[in-house]
C-alpha positions, 0 to 999 in steps of 0.5 A, spaced: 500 500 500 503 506 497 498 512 500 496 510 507 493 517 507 487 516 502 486 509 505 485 512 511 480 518 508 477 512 504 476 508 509 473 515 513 468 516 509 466 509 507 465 507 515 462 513 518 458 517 511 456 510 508 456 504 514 452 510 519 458 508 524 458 513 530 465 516 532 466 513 539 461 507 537 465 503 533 464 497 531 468 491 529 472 490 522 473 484 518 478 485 512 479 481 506 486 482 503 490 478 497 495 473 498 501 474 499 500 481 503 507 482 506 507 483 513 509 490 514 502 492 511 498 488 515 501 491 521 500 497 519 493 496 516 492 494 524 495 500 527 490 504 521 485 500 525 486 500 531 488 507 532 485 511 527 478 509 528 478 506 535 476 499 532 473 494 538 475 489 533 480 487 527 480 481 523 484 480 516 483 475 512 486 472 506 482 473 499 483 465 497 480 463 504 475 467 504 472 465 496 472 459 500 468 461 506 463 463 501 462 457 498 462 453 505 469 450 503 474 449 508 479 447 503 481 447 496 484 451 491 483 458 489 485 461 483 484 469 483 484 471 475 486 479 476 486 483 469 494 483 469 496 477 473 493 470 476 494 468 483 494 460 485 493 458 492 492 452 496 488 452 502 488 447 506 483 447 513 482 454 513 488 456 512 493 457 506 499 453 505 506 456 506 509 456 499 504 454 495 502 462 492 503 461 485 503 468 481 503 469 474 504 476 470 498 475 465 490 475 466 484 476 464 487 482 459 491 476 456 486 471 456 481 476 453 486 479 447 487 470 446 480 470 444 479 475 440 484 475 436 483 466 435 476 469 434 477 475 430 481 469 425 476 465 424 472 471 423 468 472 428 466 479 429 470 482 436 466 488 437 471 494 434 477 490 438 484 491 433 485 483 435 492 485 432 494 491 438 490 486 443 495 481 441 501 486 443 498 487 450 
């Protein structure tokens, strides 16, 4: 995280504008954040947290877990398609097993310009989209 100030303006106005929480009757605060978050940021997504907006509670939680979770899954694997890169996790029982995050540098963005330019080739009409400079990105 690069500007903790506008995180913190955002958070600001999302909590207490948006969520109608009162100053000096905060509540608790579940996060969800990608994997791999280096520690340094977690610890200061904490003390933003705590000191900040006086939270009784603070929870983060890795992204792949939390996918999980919502399918009502424990373990599995995870693979989070971002525009330019993909994670791959295992989660093993609630928690995702050490070394076993995989990044790669190419995403949605990648497949998208894949299968229009194929498409495009078998002249299948993508929508206005140059599947030749979509194929440079």
């Amino acid at each position: 995280m690069a500007d903790w100030d506008a995180l913190e303006a955002l958070l600001a106005r999302t909590l207490y504008a948006d969520c109608g929480w009162l100053a000096g009757e905060e509540g608790c605060l579940l996060t969800v954040e990608p994997v791999a978050t280096p520690r340094r940021d977690r610890e200061r997504w904490a003390q933003l947290a705590f000191e900040a907006f006086n939270v009784a509670g603070f929870f983060a939680l890795d992204a792949p877990v939390a996918a999980l979770y919502a399918v009502g899954r424990p373990s599995g694997t995870v693979i989070d398609v971002g525009h330019d890169k993909t994670d791959v996790a295992v989660v093993l029982d609630g928690g995702v097993v050490p070394g076993s995050v995989t990044r790669m540098a190419s995403g949605g963005a990648a497949a998208e310009a894949l299968l229009a330019a194929r498409l495009a080739g078998r002249g299948v009409d993508v929508g206005g989209l140059d599947p030749v400079s979509l194929r440079a990105a």
